[in-house]
N, C-alpha and C positions, 0 to 999 in steps of 0.2 A: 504494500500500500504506500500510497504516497503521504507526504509531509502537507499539500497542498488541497484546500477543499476543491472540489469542482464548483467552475461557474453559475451553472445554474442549475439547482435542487428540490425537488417537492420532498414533502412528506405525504401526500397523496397515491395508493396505491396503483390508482387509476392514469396517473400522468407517466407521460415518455422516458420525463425527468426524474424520476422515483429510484432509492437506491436503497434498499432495506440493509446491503452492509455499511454503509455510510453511516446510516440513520440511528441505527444499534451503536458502532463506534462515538458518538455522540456531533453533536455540530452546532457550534453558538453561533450567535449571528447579530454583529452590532450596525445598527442604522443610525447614522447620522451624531455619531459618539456612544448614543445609547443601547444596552443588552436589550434585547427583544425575545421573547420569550413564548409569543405567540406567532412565529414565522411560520408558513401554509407554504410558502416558496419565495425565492431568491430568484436573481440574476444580477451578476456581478457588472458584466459588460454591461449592459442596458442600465446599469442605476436603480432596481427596482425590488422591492419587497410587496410580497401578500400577505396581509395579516387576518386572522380571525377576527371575527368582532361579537363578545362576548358568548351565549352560548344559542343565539339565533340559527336557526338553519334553515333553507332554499325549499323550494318546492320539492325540488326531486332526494333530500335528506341532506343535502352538502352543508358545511357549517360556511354563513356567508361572511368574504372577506373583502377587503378594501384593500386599493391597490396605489402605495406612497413610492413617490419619486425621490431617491438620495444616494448618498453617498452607504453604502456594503460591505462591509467586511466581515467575511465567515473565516470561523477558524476552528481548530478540534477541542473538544476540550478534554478528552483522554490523549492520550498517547498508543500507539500501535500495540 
C-alpha cells in the first residue's frame, strides 16, 4: 500500500470511487483547515467535499449531502 491517499474516494458502496481497503485502513479528511468527520466523498483535484447533513435521507434511502467547494487534504490516520 501506499503512503499517499487516492484523489478521489467514496464511502459509498455503490460508487466507482468506493474502496472498502482504504476505508477499513482509516482516512481523515480536512476541509478548509478543519477535521471533517462527516465526508460521503472527496476529490482532491477538483477542490470538493460531500458531506452528510444530519441524519435526513432521499427518496430512494441515500442519506442526503451537500456539496462544499475548498481546499482537501486526506491523509491516513493509521499507518500500514
Amino acid at each position: 500500500m501506499t503512503d499517499t491517499p487516492p484523489d478521489r474516494l467514496s464511502s459509498n458502496p455503490r460508487s466507482p470511487y468506493y474502496d472498502a481497503a482504504l476505508l477499513e485502513r482509516g482516512i481523515g479528511v480536512r476541509f478548509k483547515g478543519a477535521e471533517k468527520t462527516n465526508v460521503e466523498e472527496y476529490c482532491v483535484s477538483e477542490g470538493w467535499v460531500r458531506l452528510t447533513v444530519g441524519t435526513t435521507l432521499d427518496r430512494k434511502g441515500n442519506p442526503m449531502t451537500i456539496k462544499l467547494q475548498g481546499p482537501v487534504e486526506p491523509y491516513f490516520r493509521t499507518t500500514p
